[in-house]
C-alpha positions as CSV (number, residue, x, y, z in Angstrom):
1,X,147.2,86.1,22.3
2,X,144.8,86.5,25.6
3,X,147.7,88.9,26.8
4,X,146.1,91.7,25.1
5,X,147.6,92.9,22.2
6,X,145.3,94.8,20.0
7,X,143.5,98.0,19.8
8,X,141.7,99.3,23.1
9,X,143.3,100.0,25.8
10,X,142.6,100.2,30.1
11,X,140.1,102.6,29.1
12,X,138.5,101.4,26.4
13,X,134.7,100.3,26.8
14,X,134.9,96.5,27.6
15,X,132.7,93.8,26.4
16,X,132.0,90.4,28.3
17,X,131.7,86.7,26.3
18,X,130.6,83.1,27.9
19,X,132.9,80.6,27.2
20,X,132.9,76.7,28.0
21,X,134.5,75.6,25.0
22,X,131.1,74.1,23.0
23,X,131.1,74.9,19.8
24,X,128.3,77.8,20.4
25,X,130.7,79.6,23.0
26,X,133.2,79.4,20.0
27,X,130.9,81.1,17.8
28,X,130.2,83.7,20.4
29,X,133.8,84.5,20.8
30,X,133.9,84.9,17.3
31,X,131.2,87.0,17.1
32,X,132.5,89.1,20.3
33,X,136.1,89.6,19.1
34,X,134.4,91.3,15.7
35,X,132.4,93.3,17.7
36,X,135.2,94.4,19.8
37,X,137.4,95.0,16.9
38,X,134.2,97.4,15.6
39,X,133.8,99.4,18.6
40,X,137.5,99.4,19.7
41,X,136.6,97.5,23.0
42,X,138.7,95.3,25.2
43,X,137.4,91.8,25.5
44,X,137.1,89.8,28.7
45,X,136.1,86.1,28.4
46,X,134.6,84.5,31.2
47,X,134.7,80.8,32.1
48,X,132.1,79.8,34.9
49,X,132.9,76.7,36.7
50,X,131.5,74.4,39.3
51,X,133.7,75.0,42.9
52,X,134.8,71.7,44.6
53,X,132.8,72.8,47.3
54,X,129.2,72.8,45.6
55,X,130.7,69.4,43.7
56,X,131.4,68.0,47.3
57,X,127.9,68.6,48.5
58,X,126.2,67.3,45.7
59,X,128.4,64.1,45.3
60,X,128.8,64.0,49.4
61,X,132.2,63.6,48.8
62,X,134.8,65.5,51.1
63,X,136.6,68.4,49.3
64,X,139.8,66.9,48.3
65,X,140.9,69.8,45.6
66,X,141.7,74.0,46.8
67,X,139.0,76.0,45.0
68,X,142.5,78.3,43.7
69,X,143.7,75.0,42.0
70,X,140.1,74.1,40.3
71,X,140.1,77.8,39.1
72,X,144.1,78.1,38.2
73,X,143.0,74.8,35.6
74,X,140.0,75.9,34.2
75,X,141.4,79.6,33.6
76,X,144.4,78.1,31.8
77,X,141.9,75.5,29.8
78,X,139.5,78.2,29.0
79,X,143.0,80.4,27.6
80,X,144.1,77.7,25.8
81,X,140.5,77.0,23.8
82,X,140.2,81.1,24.0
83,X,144.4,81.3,22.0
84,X,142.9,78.6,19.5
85,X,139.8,80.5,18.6
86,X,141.6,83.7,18.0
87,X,144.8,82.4,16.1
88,X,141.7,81.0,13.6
89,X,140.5,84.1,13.2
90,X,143.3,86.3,12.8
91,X,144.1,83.2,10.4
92,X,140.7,84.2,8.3
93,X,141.5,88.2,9.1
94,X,145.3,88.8,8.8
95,X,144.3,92.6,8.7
96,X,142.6,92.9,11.7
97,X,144.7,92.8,15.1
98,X,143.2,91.3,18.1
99,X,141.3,93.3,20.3
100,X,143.0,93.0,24.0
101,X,141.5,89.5,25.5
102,X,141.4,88.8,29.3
103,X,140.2,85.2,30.6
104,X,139.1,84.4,34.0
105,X,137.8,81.6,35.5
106,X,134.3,82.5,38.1
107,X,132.9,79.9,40.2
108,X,129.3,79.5,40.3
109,X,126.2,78.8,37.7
110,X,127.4,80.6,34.3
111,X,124.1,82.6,34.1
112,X,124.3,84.8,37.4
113,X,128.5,84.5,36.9
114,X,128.3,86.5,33.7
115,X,125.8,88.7,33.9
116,X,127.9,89.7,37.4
117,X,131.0,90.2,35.0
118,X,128.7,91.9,32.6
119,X,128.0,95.4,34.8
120,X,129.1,97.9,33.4
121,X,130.0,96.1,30.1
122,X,129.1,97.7,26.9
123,X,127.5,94.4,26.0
124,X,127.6,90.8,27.0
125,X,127.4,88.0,24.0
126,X,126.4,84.1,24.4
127,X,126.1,81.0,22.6
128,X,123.2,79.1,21.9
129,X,123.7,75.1,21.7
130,X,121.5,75.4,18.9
131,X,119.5,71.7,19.5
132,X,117.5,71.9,16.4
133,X,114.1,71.6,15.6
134,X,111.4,72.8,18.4
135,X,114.4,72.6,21.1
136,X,115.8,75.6,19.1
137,X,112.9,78.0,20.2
138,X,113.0,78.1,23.3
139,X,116.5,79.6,24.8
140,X,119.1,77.8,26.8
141,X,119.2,78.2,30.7
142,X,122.1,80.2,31.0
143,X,120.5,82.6,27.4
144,X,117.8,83.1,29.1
145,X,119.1,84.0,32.6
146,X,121.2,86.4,31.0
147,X,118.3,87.4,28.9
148,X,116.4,88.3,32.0
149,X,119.3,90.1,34.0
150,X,121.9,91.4,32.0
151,X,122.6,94.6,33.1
152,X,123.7,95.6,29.6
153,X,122.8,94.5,25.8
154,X,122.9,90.6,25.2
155,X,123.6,88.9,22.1
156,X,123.1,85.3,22.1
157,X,125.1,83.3,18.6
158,X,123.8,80.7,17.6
159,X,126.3,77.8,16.7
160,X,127.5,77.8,13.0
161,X,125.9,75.2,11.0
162,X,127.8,72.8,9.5
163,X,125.8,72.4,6.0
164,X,125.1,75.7,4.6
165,X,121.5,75.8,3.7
166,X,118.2,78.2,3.8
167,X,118.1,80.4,6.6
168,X,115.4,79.3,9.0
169,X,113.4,81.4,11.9
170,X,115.6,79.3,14.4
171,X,118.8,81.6,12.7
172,X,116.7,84.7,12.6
173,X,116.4,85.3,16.1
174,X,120.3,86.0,16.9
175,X,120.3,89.1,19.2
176,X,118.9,90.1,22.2
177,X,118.4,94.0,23.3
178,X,118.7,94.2,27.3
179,X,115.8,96.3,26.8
180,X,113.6,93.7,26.2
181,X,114.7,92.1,29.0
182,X,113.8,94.3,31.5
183,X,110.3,93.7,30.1
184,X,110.3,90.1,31.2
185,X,111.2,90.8,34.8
């Protein structure tokens, strides 16, 4: 399903999503393959990893693993959780054909990695974690470096709850305008 098939094409305005597998990145590639679907985009997930060389330092351990190799298995984990998440939701939307998907593993911290992939992207979307209670106002690290350097529009999802209830000002505040952003610099 990540091969592509779908609306949009190699000229079609493309669209950028974080993904590390949490349950918010789910919920962000939810959201982002809707939105591509609406605005006949091509979606390109992006899984940022740590390299073995940065995990060297920081354990001061020698590099015993290719950076190729570390990136070759998180590209092909992040497709895998990336094929699950769509078969779902063309499960949920048997109408509606998948926009075309490309996943690629980055290495480097997931905020500066993806609003990198981000330029020229019609708009980059996010999870939130969604920790509850006061955590829940203030964004996540990577949210909010993206919130302050996207060069496009952000959206940042918040994780699905699991027991519907009343909608609180934690679920209000959904989407980000890059615009905004800029304001914070």
């Amino acid at each position: 399903m990540s091969a592509g098939a779908g609306t949009g094409g190699a000229g079609a305005p493309r669209m950028v999503v974080g993904f590390d597998g949490s349950v918010g990145s789910r919920a962000a590639l939810r959201h982002a393959l809707d939105e591509a679907r609406r605005r006949g985009a091509r979606l390109e997930v992006v899984a940022a990893f740590i390299s073995p060389e940065r995990l060297a330092v920081v354990n001061r351990l020698p590099i015993v693993t290719e950076r190729e190799a570390v990136a070759a298995a998180a590209e092909a984990a992040a497709r895998t959780e990336v094929d699950e998440v769509v078969a779902g939701d063309l499960a949920e939307h048997p109408e509606a054909a998948a926009p075309p998907i490309a996943v690629r593993a980055v290495a480097g911290d997931p905020g500066p990695v993806l609003t990198e992939a981000a330029v020229g992207a019609q708009l980059l979307v996010v999870g939130h974690r969604g920790r509850g209670g006061v955590a829940s106002t203030v964004l996540g690290s990577v949210s909010w470096w993206c919130l302050r350097h996207a060069p496009c529009p952000l959206t940042v999802v918040p994780p699905p709850r699991e027991h519907p209830r009343a909608a609180s000002a934690d679920d209000r505040v959904t989407a980000v305008s890059a615009g905004v952003a800029g304001n914070l610099r």
